[in-house]
N, C-alpha and C positions, 0 to 999 in steps of 0.2 A: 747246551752244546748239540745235542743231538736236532735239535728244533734249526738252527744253524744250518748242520748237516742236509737234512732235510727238504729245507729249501735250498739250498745252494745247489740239489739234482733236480728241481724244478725249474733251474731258470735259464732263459738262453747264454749259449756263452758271451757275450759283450755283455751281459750285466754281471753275469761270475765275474768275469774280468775286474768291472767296476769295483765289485765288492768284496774279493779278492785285496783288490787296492787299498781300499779304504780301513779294511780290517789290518791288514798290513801297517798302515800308519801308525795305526792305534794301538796296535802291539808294541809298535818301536818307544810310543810315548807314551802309554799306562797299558805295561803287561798286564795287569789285573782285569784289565777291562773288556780282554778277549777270553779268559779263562773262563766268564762266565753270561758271557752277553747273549743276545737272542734278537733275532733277527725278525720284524713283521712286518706285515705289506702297511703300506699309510695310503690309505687311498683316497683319503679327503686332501691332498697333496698331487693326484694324478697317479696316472699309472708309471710305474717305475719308483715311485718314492716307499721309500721303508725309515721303519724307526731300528737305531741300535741303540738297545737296551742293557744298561753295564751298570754295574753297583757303583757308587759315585765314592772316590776317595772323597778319605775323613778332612780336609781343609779345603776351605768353601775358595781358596786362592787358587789351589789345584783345580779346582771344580772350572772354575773359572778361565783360568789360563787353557785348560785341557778342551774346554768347549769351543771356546775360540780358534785354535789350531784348528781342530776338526769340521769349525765349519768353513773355514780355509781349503782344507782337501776336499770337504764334500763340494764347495765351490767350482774348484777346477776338475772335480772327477764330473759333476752336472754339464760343464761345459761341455767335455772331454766327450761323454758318453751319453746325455741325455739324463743317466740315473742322479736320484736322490736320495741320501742319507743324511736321516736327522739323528744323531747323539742326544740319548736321555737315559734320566734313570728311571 
């Protein structure tokens, strides 16, 4: 969390926004997965792409259906804003 924190006073605000957003999503659809996630730059992706890093629920269906969604929103926040987020464990 604090790693999170962190970065989120490093970065301009339109990608806060971004990822604001995206964290937001993913709150709504596996709380767990903001409790303990961790946010790092991906830069073999370009600039502006990050990995969010969450402990993966224990059914690999969840796993699944949860990845999908999210890259749904990271889809339209990319569009949206430029930024990239990729969901892993």
């Amino acid at each position: 969390m604090a790693r999170r924190t962190n970065l989120r006073k490093k970065l301009p605000s339109e990608m806060r926004d971004a990822l604001a957003d995206y964290l937001a999503e993913l709150e709504r659809v596996y709380p767990a997965g903001t409790k303990q996630c961790q946010i790092v730059p991906y830069p073999e992706y370009g600039e502006g792409s990050y990995l969010v890093k969450i402990p993966p629920p224990e059914d690999e269906e969840q796993w699944m259906a949860l990845s999908e969604h999210m890259a749904e929103v990271g889809t339209r926040i990319l569009v949206q804003s430029d930024q990239f987020f990729i969901l892993t464990t």
